[in-house]
N, C-alpha and C positions, 0 to 999 in steps of 0.2 A: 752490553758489556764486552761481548766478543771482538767487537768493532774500535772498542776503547785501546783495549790490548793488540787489537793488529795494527793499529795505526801507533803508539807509544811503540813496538816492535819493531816499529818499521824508520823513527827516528833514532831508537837506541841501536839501531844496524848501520844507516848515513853518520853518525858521530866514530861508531868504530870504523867505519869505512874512512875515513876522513883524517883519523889520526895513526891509526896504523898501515893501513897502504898509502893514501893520499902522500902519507908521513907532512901533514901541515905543519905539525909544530917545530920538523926539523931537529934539532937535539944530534948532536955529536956523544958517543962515550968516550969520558976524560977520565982516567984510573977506575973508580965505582962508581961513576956518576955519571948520568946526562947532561952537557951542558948546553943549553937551550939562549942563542942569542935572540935580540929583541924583545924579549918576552911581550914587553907589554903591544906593541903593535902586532903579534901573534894574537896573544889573546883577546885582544880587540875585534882581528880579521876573523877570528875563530866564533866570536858571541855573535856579529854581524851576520853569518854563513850560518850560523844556530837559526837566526830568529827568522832565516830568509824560508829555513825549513821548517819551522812551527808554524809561520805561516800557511805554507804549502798541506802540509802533510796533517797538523794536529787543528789550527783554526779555519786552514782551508777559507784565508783571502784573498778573495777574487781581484779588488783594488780596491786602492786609497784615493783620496780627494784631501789636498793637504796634510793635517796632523789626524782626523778622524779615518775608521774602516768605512769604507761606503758601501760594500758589497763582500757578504763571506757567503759561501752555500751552507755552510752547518748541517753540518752530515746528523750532529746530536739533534737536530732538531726532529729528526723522525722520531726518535725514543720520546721527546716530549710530547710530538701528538701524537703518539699513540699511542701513550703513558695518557692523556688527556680525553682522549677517548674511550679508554677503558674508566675513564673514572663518568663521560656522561653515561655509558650506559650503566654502570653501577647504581647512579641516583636514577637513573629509570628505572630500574627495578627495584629499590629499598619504596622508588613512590607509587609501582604499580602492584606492591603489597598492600598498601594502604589505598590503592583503589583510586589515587590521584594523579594518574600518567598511562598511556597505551602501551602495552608492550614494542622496544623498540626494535628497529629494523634497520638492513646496512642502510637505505637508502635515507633513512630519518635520517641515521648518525649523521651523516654527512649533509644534510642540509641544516641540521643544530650549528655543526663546526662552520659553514661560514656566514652564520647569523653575527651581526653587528660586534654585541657582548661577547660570544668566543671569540671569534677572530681577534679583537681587543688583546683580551687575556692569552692568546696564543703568541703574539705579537711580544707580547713584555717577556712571557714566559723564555722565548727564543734569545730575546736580547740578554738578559739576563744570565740565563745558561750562559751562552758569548761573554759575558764579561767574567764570570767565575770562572770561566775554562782559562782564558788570560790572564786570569790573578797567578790561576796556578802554573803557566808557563813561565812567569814573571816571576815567581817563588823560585822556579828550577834552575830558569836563568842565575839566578843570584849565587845558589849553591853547585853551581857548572863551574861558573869564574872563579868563588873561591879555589877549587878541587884543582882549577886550572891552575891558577898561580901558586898555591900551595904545590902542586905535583912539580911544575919546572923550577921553583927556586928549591926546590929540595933533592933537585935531580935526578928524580923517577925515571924509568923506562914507559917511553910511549906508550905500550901495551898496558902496563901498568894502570898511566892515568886512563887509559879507553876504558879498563875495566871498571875503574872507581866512576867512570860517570855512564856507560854504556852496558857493564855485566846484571849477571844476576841480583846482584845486590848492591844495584849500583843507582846514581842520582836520580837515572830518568824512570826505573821502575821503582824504587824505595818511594822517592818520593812527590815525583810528576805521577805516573801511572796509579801509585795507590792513593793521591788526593783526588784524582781524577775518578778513580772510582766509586768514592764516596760522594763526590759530584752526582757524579748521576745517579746512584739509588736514593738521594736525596733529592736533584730537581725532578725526575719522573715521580716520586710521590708527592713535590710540591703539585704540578702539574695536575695530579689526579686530585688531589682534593680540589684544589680550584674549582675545576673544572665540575666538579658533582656540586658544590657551595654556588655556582653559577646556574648549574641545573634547577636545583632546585628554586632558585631564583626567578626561573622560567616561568614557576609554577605558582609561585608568590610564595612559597613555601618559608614561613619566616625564622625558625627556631631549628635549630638542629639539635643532636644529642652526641659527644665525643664519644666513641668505640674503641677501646682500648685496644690495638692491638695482638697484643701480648706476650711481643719479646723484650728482651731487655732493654732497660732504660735506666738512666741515668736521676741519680737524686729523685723518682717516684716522681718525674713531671705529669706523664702520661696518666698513670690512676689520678692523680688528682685532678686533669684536666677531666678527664672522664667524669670524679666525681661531681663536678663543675657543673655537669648539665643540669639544665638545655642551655643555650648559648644562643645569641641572638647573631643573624646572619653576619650580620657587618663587626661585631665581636670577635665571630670564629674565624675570620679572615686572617691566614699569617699565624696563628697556631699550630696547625699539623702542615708540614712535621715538625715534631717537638726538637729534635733532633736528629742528625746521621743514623740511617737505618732506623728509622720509626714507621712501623708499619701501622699505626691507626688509620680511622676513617673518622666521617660522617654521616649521620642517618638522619632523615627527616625528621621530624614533631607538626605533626596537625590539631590542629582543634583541641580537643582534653590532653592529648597526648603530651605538650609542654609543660600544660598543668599540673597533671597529674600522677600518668605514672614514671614519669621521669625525675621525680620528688624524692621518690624511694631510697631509701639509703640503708634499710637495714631489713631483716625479715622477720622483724615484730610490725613494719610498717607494709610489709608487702602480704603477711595478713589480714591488715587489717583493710587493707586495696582489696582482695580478694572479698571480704568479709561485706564490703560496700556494692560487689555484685552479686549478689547472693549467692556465694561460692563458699563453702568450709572449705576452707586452705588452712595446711598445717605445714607451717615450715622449721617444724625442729629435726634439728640435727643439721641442718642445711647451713652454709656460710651465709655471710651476710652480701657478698656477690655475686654469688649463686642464686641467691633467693629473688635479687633483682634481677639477673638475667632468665628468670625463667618467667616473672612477670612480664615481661619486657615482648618474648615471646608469645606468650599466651594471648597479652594487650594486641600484640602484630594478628595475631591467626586469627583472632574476631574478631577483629575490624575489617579482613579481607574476607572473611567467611563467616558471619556475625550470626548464622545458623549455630554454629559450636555454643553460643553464650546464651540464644532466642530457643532457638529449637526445642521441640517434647524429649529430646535425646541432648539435650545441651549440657556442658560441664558444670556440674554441681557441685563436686569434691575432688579436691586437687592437692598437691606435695606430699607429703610422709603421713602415709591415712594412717589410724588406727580404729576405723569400723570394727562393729559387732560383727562376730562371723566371718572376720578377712585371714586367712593364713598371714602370716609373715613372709614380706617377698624374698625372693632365694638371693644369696650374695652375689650370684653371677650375673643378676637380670639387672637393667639401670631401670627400667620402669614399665608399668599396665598399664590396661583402663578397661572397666569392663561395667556394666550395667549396675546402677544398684539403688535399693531403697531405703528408706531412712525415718524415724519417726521423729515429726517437729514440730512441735506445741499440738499435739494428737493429730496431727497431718500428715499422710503421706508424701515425701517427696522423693520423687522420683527423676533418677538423671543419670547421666555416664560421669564417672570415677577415674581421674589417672592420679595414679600412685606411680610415685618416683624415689629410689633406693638412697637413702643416706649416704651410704656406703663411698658412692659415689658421685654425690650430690653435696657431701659436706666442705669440698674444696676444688676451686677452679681449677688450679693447676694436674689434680688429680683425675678430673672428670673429662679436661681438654687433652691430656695426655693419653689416657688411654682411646679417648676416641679419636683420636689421629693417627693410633696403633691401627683400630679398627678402619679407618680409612683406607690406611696404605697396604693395607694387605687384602683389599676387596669386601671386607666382611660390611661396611655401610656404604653409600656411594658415594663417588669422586667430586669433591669439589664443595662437600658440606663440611666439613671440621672446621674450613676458615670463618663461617660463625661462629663456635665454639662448641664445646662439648654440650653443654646444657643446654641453648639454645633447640641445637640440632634433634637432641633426645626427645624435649619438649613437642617439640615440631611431629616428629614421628609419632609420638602418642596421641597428639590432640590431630593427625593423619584418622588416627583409626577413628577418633570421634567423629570425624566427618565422614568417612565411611558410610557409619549409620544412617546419618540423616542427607544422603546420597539419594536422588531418585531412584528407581528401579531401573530405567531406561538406561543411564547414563552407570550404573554399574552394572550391568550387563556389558557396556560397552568395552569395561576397564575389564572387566573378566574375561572377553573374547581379548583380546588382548592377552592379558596372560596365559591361557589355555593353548593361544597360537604358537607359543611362543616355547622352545623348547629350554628345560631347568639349566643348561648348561648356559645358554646365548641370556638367559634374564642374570646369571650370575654377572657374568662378563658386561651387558648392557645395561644392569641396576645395582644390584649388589649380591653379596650370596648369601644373606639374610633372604632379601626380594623373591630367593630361588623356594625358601619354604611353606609361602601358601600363598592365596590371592590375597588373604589379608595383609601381610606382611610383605606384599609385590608390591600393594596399593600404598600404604606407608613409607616406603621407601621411597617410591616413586616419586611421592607429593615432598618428601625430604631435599630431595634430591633439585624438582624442581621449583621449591620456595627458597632457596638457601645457595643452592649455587650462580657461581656469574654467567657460568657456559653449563647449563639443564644439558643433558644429551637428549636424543629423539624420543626414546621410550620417555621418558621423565617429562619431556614436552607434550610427549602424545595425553599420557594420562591427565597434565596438568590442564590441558585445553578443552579436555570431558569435563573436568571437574567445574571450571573457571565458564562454560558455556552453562552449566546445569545450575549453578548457585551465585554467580555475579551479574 
């Protein structure tokens, strides 16, 4: 974006240069007025000496070959790929949650990008960008000439019209500079989906699932798109972004996972999902988006850690408990999990328990709000809100479940680690949660790195005990 502004900057500076020192338009004052001979072979010379610098300066064309561009460098196309790059390695990691992809590496990345299939899709993406950026020179162009011919037959002062097309609120930042910005937070998020819909393609990965974003949008395209899932590859192609400034994604579907828990739509059905693994899930008081994204979660962390769901220590009882013998969780806590038994057709059963708070479980926007609070101010770690509040929460809890059914070796190992590690530096390197016990080191840790795009070291380190001892 910086780069967009210094270049549109740098041709709203050659237009004032041009009309006010250059004085191109020439203009005499005749009582209160300019009067401007020639006009029109002015502003002919004028649009011609415009486009020789949008050339230069904004499309940066290197030459022509008759009436087509044959060679531009496209300065935007860096933001594209590596707008496109951040989106393969994003489906490397939504697919190396699900245990279908290797953790990636700089040196992968770059041999993915000039396999066959991206390069393709880099190539259209590039041109593409190039022709939108043109549309909207072409757009400016139009609203220059009127400003021009409007400004001399009405006998403006040169300064005048420089202003109306080169100031603050003038043609080329009004409305070159800010279509152009919308340009690009919309083709770098083109680019990134592609690019993750390609990946997973790699993988034969056939069904995706839309991820709501969750900034504004327009006429509810994006929830509905979302509610839409799963979507079949060649389907989801050319959907996101829905529109300008649309920050959704796409996330893999394997095996049951298209089938079934991506069906969910309310939380009498993600119940009754639960109720199909022998898990007493209670999701009242919960939204009915919430309740899906916390299945969603729960579906992700056992299939990458399928101990949580198999295990003698495995999740039994999950959402808003109301067990015999359980206190009421406090208003300030989002959620437990803590050991527990249970009497079932005179059987004991026994499993680990996470209880998650109403309070703030009852509505997305409530639960992603406040932990975005908890984010930026260090209290969870960096780079997990952008799954969402619920998700994240989920994550951390069912963290501590894998805790338990953790080797001894391999927590011990996570434990020399935190003991090494002084409270002040695990704040700052995890979160300051992280800082008050190993339990709560180790959960954050695994939050931090299941959930973020860039894990930091610590969050790696732990993830790669955990990911050696149980995958």
């Amino acid at each position: 974006m910086g780069e967009m502004d210094k270049r549109f900057g740098w041709l709203a500076k050659q237009i004032n240069e041009k009309i006010v020192e250059d004085k191109f338009l020439g203009g005499s004052l005749v009582t209160n007025a300019y009067d401007y001979p020639l006009q029109t072979k002015k502003i002919e010379g004028f649009m011609k000496w415009l486009a020789a610098q949008e050339d230069k300066g904004i499309l940066e064309i290197i030459s022509y070959e008759g009436r087509g561009t044959v060679v531009h460098s496209g300065w935007q196309n860096t933001y594209v790929k590596r707008s496109y790059s951040k989106g393969v390695v994003w489906a490397e990691k939504r697919m190396n949650e699900l245990g279908i992809a290797p953790p990636e590496t700089d040196a992968a990345i770059s041999a993915v990008l000039g396999g066959a299939v991206h390069a393709d899709a880099l190539g259209s993406l590039y041109l593409r960008n190039f022709s939108e950026l043109n549309g909207i020179t072409g757009a400016m162009d139009q609203k220059i000439s009127r400003v021009l011919a409007d400004g001399m037959a009405n006998g403006m002062n040169p300064r005048a019209i420089a202003s109306e097309l080169a100031g603050k609120d003038g043609v080329v930042k009004k409305l070159g500079l800010a279509r152009a910005r919308v340009l690009a937070r919309t083709e770098t998020a083109r680019a990134f989906d592609e690019a993750t819909l390609n990946r997973y393609t790699d993988f034969k990965v056939e069904a995706v699932e839309w991820i709501f974003g969750g900034g504004p949008c327009p006429s509810q395209v994006c929830p509905d798109g979302a509610a839409g899932s799963p979507y079949k590859i060649g389907d989801a192609r050319g959907l996101i972004p829905a529109h300008p400034n649309c920050t959704c994604a796409w996330g893999p579907l394997v095996g049951d996972m298209a089938r079934e828990v991506n069906t969910l739509k309310t939380k009498e059905d993600v119940s009754r999902w639960l109720r199909r693994q022998d898990v007493d899930g209670n999701m009242d008081g919960f939204s009915d988006d919430v309740a899906v994204d916390v299945a969603k979660a729960l579906d992700g962390f056992q299939k990458r850690y399928p101990v949580i769901a198999d295990g003698p220590d495995g999740v039994k009882f999950f959402g808003n408990l109301k067990l015999p013998g359980l206190d009421d969780i406090a208003d300030d806590v989002y959620g437990r999990q803590f050991n527990h038994l249970a009497m079932e057709n005179y059987e004991i059963v026994r499993g680990r328990a996470v209880q998650l708070n109403p309070k703030w479980f009852k509505n997305r926007s409530i639960i992603d709000k406040q932990y975005m609070i908890d984010e930026a101010t260090g209290f969870h770690p960096i780079g997990t809100a952008n799954a969402g509040g619920a998700r994240a929460i989920t994550t951390h809890e069912l963290s501590h479940v894998l805790e338990v059914n953790l080797p001894h070796d391999a927590w011990q190992d996570v434990r020399r680690i935190y003991l090494n590690t002084s409270s002040k530096d695990i704040a700052t390197k995890v979160s300051r949660y992280a800082a008050k016990n190993e339990q709560e080191f180790f959960a954050e840790s695994m939050t931090e790195y299941l959930l973020s795009d860039s894990p930091r070291a610590m969050a790696k380190a732990v993830g790669k005990i955990v990911d050696a001892a149980l995958r």
